[in-house]
BADRENFI-853036 format. One record per residue: residue number from 1; x, y, z of N, C-alpha, C, O in turn; residue in three letters. Coordinates in nm, 4 decimals. Layout:
// BADRENFI-853036
    n        nx        ny        nz       cax       cay       caz        cx        cy        cz        ox        oy        oz  res
  NUM         X         Y         Z         X         Y         Z         X         Y         Z         X         Y         Z  ALA
...
END
This chain:
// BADRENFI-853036
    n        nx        ny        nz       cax       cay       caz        cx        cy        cz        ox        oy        oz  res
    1    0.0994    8.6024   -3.0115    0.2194    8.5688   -3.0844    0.3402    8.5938   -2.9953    0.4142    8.6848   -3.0326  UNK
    2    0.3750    8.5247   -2.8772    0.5141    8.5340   -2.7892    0.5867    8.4378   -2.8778    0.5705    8.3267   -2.9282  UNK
    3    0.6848    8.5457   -2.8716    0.8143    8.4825   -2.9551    0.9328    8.3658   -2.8403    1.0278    8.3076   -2.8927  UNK
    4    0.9114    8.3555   -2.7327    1.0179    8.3433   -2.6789    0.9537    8.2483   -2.5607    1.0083    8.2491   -2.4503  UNK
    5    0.8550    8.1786   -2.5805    0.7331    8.1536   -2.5116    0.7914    8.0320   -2.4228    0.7784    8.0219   -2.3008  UNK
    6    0.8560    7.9447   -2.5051    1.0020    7.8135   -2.4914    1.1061    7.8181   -2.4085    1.1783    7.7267   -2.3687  UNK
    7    1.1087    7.9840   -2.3755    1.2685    7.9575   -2.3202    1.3705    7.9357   -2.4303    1.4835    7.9058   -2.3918  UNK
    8    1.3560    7.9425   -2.5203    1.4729    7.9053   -2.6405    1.5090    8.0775   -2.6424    1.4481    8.1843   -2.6501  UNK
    9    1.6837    8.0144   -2.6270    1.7702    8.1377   -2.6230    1.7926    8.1842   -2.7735    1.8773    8.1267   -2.8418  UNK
   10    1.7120    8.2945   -2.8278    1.7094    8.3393   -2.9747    1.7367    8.4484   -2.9437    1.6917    8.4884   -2.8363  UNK
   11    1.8359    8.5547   -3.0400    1.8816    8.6889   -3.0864    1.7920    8.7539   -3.2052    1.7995    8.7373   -3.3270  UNK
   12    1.7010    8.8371   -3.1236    1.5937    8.9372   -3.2077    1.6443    8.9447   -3.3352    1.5856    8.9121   -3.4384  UNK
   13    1.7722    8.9955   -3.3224    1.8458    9.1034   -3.3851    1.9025    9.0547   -3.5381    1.9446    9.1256   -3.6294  UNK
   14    1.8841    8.8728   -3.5298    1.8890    8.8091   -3.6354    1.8101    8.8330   -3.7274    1.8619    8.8135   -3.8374  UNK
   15    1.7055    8.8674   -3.7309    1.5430    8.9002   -3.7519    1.5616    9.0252   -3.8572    1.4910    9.0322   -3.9579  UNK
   16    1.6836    9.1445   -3.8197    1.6379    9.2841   -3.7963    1.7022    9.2965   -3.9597    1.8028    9.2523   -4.0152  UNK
   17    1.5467    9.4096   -4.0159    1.5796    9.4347   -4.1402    1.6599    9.5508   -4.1850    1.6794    9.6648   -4.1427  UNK
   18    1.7027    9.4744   -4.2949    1.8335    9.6053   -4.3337    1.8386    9.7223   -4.4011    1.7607    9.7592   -4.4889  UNK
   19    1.9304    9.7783   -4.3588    1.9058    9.9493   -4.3968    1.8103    9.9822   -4.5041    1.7127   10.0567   -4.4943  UNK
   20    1.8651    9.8942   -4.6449    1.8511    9.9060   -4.7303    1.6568    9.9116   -4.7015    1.6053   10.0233   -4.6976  UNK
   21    1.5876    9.8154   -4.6880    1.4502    9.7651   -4.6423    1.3622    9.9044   -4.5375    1.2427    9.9337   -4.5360  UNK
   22    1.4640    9.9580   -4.4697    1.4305   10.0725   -4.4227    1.4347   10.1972   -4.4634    1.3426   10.2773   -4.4470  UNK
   23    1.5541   10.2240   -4.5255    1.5425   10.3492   -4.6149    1.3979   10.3379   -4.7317    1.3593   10.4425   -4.7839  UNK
   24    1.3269   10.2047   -4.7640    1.3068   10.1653   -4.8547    1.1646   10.2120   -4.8176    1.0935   10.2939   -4.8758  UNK
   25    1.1341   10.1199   -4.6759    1.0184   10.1632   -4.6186    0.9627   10.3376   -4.5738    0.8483   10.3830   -4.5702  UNK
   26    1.0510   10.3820   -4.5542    1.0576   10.5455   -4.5180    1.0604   10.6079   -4.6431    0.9719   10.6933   -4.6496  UNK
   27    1.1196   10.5999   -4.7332    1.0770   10.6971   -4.8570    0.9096   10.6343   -4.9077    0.8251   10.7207   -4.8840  UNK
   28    0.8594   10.5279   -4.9596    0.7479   10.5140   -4.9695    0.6087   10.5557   -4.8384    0.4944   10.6014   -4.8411  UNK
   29    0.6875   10.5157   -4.7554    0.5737   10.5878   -4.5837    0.5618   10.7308   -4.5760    0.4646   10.7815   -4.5200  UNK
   30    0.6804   10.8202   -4.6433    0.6834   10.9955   -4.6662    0.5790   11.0281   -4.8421    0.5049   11.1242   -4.8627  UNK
   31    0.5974   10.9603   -4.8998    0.5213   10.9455   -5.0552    0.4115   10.9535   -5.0069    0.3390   11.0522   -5.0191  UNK
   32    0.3772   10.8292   -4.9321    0.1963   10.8086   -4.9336    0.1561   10.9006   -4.8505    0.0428   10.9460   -4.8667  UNK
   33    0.2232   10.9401   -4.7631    0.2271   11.0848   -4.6488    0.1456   11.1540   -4.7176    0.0242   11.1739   -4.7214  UNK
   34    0.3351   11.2212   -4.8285    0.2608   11.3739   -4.9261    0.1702   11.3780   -5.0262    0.1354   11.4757   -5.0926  UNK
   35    0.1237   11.2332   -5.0348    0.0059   11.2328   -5.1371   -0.1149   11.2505   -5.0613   -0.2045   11.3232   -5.1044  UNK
   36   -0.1248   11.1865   -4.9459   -0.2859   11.2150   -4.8554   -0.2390   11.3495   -4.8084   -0.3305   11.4305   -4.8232  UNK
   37   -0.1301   11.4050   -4.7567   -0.1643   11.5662   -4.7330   -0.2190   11.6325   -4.8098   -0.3216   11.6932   -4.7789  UNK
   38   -0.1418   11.6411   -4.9819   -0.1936   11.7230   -5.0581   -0.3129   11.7017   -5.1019   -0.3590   11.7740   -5.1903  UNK
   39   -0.3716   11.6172   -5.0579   -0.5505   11.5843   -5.1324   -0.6047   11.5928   -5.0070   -0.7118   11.5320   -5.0067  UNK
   40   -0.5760   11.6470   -4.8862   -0.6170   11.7003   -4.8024   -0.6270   11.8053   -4.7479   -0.7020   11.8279   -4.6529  UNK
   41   -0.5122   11.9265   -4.8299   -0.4695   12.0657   -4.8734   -0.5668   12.1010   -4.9555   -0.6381   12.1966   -4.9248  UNK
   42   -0.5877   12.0290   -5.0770   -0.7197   12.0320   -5.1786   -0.8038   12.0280   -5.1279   -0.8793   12.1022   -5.1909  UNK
   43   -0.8592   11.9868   -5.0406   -1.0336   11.9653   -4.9857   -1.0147   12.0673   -4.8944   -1.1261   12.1177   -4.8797  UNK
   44   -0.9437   12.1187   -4.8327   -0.9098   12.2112   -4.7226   -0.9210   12.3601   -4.8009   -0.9883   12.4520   -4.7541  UNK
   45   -0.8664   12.3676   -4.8920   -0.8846   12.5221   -4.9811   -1.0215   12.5060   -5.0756   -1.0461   12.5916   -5.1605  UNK
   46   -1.1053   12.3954   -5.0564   -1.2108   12.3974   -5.1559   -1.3035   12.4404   -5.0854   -1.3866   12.5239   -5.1210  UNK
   47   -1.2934   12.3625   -4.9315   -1.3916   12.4069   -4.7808   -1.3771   12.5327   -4.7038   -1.4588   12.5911   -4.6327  UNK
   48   -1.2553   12.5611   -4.7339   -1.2425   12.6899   -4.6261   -1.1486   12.7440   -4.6823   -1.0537   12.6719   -4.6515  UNK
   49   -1.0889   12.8694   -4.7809   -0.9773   12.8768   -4.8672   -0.9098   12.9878   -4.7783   -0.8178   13.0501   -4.8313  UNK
   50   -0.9495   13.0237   -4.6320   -0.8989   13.0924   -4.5264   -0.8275   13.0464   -4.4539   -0.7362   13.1224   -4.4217  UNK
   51   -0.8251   12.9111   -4.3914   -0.8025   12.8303   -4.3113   -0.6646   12.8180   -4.3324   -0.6418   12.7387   -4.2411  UNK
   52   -0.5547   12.8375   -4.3853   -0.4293   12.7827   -4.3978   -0.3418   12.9258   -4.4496   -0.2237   12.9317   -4.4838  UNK
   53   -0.4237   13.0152   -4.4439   -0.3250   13.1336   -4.4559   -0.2737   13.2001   -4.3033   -0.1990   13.2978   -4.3092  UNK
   54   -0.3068   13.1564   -4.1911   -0.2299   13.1833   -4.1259   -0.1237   13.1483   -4.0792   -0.0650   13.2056   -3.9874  UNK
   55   -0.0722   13.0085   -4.1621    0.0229   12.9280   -4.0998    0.1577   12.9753   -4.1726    0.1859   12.9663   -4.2921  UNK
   56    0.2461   13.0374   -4.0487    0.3947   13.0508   -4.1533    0.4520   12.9034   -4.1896    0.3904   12.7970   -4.1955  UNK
   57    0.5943   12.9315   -4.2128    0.6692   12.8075   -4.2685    0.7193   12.7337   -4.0848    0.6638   12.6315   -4.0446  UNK
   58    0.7733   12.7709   -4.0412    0.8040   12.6853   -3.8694    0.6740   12.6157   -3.8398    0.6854   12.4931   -3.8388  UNK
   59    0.5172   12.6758   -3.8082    0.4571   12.6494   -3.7673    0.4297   12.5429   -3.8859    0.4630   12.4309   -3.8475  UNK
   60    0.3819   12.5426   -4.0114    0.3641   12.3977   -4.0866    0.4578   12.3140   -4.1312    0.4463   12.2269   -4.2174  UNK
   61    0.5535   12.3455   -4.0670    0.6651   12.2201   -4.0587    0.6643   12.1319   -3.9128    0.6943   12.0128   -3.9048  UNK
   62    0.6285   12.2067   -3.8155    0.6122   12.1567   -3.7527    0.4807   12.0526   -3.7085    0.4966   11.9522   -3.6389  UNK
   63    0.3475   12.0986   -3.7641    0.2493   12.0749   -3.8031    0.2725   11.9165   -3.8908    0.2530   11.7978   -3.8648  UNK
   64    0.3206   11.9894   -3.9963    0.3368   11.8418   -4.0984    0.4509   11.7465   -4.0554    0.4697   11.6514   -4.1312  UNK
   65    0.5558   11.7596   -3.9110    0.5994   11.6281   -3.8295    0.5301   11.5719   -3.8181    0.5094   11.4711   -3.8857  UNK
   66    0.4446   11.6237   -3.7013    0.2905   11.5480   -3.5893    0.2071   11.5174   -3.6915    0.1687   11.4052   -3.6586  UNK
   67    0.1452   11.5480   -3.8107    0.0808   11.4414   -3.8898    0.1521   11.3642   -3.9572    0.0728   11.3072   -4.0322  UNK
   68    0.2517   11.3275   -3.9767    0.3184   11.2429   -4.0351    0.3435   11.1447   -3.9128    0.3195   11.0240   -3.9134  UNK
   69    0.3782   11.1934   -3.8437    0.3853   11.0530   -3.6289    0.2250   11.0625   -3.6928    0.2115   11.0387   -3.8128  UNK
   70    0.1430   11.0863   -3.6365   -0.0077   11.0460   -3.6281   -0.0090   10.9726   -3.7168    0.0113   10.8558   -3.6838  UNK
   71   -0.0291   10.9953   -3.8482   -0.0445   10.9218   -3.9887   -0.0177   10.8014   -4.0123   -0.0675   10.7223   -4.0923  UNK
   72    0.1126   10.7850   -3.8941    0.1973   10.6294   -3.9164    0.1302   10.5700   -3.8201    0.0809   10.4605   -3.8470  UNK
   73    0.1118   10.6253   -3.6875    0.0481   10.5558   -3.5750   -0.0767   10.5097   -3.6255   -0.1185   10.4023   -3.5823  UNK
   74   -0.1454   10.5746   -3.7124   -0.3269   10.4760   -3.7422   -0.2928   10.3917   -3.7973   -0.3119   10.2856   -3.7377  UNK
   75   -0.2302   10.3806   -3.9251   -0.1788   10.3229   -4.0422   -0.0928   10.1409   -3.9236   -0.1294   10.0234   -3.9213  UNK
   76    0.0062   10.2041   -3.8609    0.0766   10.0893   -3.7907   -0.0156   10.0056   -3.7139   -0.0317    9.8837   -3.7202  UNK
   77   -0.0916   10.1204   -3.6167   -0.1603   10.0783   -3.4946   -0.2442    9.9784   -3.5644   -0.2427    9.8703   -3.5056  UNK
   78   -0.3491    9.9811   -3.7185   -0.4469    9.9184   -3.7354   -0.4277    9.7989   -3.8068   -0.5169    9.7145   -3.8153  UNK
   79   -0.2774    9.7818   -3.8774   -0.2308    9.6865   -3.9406   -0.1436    9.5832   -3.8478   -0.1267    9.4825   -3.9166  UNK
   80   -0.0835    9.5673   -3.7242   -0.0249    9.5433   -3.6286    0.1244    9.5601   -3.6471    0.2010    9.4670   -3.6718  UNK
   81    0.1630    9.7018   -3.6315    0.3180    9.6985   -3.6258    0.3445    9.7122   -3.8026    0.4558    9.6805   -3.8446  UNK
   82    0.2457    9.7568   -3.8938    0.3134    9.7180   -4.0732    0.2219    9.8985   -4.1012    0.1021    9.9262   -4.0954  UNK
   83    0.3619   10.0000   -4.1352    0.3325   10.0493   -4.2512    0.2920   10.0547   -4.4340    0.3282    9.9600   -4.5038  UNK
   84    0.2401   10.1356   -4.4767    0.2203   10.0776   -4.6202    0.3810   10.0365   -4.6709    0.3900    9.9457   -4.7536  UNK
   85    0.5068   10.1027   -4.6217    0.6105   10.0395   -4.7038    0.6717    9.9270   -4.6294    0.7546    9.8515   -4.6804  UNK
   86    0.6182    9.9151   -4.4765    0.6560    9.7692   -4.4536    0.5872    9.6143   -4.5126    0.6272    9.4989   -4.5286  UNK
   87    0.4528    9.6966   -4.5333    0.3512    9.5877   -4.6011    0.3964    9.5544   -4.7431    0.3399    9.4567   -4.7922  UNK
   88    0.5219    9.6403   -4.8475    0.5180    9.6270   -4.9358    0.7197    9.5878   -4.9252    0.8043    9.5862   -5.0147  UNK
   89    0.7262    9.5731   -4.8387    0.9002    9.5135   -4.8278    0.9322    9.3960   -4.6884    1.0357    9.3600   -4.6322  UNK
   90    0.7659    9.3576   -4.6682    0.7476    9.2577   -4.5647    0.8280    9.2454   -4.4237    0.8491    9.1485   -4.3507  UNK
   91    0.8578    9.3578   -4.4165    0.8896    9.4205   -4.2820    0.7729    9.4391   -4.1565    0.6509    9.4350   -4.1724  UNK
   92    0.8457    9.4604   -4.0288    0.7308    9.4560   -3.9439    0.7971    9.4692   -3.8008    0.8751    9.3957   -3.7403  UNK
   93    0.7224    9.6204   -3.7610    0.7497    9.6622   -3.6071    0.7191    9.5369   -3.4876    0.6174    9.4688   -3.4745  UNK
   94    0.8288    9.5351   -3.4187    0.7477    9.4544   -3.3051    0.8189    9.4871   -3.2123    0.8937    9.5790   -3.2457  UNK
   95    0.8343    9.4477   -3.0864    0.9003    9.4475   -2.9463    1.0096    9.4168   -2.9390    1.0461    9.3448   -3.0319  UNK
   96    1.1053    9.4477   -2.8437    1.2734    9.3965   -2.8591    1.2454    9.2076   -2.8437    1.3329    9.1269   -2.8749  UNK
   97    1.1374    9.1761   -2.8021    1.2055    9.0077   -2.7700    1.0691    8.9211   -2.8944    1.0515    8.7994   -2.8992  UNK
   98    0.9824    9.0385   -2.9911    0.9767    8.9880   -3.0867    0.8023    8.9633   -3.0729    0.7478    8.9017   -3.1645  UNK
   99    0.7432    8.9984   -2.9909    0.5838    8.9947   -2.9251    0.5754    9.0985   -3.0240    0.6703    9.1433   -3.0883  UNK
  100    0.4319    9.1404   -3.0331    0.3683    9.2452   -3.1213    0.3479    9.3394   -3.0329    0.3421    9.3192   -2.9116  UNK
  101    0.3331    9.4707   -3.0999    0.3698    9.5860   -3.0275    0.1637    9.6453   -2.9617    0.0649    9.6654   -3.0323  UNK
  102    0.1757    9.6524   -2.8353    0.0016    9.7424   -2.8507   -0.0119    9.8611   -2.8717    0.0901    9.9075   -2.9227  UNK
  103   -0.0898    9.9333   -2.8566   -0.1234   10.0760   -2.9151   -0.0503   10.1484   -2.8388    0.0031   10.2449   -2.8935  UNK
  104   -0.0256   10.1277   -2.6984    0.0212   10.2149   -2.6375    0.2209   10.2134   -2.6861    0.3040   10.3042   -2.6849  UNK
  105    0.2264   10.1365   -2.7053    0.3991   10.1092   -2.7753    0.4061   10.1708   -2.9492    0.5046   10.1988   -3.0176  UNK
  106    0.2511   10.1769   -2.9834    0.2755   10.2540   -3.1421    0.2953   10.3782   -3.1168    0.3607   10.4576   -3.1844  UNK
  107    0.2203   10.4032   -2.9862    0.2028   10.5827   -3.0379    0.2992   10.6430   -2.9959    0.3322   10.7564   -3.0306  UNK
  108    0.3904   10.5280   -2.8650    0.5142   10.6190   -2.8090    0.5987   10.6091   -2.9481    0.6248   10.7154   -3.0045  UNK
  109    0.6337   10.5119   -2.9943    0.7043   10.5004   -3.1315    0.7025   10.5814   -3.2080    0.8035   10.6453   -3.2374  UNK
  110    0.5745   10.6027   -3.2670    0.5355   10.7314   -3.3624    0.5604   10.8645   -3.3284    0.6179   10.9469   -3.3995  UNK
  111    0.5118   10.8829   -3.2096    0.4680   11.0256   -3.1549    0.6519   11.0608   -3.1675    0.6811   11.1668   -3.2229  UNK
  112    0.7437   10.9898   -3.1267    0.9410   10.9698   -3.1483    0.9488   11.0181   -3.2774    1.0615   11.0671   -3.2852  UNK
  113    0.8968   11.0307   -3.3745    0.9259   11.0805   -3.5029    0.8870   11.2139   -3.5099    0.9412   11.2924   -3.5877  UNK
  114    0.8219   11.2367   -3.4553    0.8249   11.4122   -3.4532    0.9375   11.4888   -3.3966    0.9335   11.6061   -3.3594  UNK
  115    1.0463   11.4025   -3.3944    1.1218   11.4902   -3.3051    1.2248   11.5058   -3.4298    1.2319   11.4231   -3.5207  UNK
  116    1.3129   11.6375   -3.4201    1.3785   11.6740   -3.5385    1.4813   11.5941   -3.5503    1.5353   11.5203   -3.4680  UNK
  117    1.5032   11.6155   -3.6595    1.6567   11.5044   -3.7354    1.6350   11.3333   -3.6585    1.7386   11.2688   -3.6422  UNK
  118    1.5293   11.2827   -3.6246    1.5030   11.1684   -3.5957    1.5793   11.0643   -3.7399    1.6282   10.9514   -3.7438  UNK
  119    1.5600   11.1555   -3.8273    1.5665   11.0457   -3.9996    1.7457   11.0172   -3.9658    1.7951   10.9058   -3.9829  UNK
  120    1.8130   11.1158   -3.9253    1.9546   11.1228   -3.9351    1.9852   11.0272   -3.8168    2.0940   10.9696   -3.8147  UNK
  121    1.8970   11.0084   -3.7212    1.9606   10.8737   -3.6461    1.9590   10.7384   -3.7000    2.0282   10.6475   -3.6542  UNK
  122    1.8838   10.7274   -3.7917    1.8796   10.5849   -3.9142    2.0183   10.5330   -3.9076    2.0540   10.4162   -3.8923  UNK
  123    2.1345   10.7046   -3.9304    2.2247   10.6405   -4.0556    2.3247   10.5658   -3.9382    2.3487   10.6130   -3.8271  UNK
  124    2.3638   10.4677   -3.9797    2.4444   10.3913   -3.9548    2.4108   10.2269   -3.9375    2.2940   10.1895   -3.9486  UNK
  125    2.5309   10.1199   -3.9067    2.5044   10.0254   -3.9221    2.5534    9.9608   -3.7611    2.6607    9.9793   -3.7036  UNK
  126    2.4303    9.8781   -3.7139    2.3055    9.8579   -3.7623    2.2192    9.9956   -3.7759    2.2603   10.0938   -3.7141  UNK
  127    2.0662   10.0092   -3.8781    2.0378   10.1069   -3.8619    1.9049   10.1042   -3.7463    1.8149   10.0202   -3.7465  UNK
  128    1.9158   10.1906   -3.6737    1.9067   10.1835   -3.4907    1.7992   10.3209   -3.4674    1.8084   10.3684   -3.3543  UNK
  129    1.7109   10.3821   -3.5488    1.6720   10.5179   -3.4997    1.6336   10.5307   -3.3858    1.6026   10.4335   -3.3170  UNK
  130    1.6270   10.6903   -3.3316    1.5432   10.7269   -3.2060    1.4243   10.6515   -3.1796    1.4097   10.5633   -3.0949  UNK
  131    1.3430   10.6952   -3.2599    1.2033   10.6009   -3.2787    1.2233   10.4771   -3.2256    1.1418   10.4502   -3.1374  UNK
  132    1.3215   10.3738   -3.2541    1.3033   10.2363   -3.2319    1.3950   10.2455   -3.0751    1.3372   10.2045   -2.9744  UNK
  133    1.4571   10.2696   -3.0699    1.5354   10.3250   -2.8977    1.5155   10.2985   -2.8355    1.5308   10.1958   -2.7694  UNK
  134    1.4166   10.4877   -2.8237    1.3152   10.5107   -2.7154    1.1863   10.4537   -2.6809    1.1266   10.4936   -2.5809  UNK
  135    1.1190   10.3254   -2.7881    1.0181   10.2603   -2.7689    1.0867   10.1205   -2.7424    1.0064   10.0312   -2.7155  UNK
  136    1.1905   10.0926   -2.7443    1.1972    9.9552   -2.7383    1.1606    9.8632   -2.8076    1.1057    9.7631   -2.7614  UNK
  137    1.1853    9.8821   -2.9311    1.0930    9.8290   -3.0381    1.2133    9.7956   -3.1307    1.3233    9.8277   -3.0858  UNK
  138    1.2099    9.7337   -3.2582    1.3105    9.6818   -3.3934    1.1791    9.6561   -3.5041    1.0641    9.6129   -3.4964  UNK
  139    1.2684    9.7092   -3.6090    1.2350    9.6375   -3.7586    1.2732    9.4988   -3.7767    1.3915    9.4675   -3.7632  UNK
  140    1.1761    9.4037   -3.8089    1.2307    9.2305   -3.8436    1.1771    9.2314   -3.9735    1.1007    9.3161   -4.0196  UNK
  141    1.2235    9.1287   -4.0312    1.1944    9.1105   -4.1815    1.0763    8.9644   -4.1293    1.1171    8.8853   -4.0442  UNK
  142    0.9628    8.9501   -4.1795    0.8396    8.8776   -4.1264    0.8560    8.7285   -4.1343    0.8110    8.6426   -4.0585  UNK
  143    0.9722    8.7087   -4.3037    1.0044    8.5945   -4.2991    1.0879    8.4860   -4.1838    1.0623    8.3780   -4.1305  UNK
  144    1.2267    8.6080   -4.1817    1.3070    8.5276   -4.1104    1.2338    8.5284   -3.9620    1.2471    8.4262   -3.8948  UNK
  145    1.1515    8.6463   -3.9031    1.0901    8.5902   -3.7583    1.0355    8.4901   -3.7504    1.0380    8.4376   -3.6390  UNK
  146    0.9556    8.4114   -3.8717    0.8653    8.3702   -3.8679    0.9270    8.2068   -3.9041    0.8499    8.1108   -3.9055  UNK
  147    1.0448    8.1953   -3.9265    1.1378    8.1058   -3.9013    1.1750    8.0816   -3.7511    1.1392    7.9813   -3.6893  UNK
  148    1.2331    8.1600   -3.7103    1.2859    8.1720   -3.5911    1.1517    8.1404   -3.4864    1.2030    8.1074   -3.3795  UNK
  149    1.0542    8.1382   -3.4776    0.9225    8.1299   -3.4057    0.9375    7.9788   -3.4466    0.9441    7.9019   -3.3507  UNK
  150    0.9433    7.9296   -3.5564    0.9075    7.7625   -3.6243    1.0208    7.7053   -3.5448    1.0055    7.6039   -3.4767  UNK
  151    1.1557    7.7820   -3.5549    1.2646    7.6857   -3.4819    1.2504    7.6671   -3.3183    1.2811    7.5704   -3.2485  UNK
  152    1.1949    7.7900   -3.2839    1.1890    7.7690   -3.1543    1.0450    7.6595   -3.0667    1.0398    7.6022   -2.9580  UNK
  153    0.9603    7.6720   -3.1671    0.8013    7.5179   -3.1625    0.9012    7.4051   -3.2077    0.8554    7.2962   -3.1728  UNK
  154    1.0005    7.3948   -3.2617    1.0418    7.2230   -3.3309    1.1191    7.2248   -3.1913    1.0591    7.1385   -3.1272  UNK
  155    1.2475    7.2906   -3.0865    1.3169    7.2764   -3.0321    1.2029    7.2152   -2.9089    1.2242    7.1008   -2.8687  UNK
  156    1.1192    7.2693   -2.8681    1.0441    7.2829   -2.8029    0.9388    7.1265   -2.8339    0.8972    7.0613   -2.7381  UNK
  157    0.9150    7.0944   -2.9487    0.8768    6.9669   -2.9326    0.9775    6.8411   -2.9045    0.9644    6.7516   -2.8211  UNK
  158    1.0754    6.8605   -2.9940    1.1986    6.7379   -2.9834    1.2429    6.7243   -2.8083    1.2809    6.6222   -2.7509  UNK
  159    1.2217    6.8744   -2.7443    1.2375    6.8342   -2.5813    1.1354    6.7810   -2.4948    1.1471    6.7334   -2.3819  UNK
  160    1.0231    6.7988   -2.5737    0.9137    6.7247   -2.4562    0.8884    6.5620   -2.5529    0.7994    6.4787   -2.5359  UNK
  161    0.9820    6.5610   -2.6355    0.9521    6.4156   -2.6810    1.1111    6.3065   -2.6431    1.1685    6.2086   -2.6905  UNK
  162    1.1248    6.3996   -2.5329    1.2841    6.3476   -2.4973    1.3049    6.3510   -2.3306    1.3870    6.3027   -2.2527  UNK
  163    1.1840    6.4356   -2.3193    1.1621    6.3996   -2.1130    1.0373    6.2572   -2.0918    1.0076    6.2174   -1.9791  UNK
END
């Protein structure tokens, strides 16, 4: 799926979904989080009811970052670039020029969310986090890329039906 395959001069950034779609996606991606932790807290005190009393509060906060980056990285990595709340607000990780992202671009992405106050780089407009930055990566909304891919195959035929 090269977005840009034509040579047609297109702006990603037309693509890029809005705050609103992201805040939207991140509170449902933290939900489905704390619902598989805690039914994984449950099986964890049913199997071993020792196992989690040594952890203070720093150490399982820090703990529950890195499974929350991990969590997103299987979840992204196996769906291509779509969390459960991008799958459900048709959003979708990909590359700055709009190619799909490989594993090695999820996990740098993900593994970026463990880093503190990452959520507080969201705020603003456009919303721009660390995560998407430092991987080189954007949120697109699936429709309008998927326009922008159609405009750039029609430009691309009308010129070879004109040489």
């Amino acid at each position: 799926m090269e977005f840009n395959k034509y040579n047609v001069a297109v702006d990603i950034t037309y693509c890029r979904a809005s705050s609103g779609k992201r805040l939207a996606n991140h509170l449902i991606d933290v939900t489905v989080f704390y619902v598989a932790l805690f039914c994984g807290a449950i099986l964890i005190e049913i199997f071993s009811p020792d196992f989690l009393d040594g952890i203070n509060d720093l150490v399982g906060r820090l703990i529950g970052m890195a499974c929350y980056a991990l969590f997103i990285f299987f979840i992204e990595a196996i769906s291509h670039g779509k969390s459960i709340g991008k799958l459900i607000t048709g959003t979708k990780a990909v590359n700055l020029d709009g190619t799909e992202m490989d594993v090695s671009k999820t996990f740098l992405r993900n593994i970026a969310r463990a880093v503190p106050f990452n959520e507080f780089s969201a705020l603003g407009t456009p919303c721009e986090p660390w995560h998407d930055r430092w991987s080189d990566t954007i949120v697109v909304e699936e429709k309008k890329l998927a326009l922008f891919q159609q405009r750039a195959d029609l430009f691309e035929s009308v010129k070879n039906q004109t040489l």
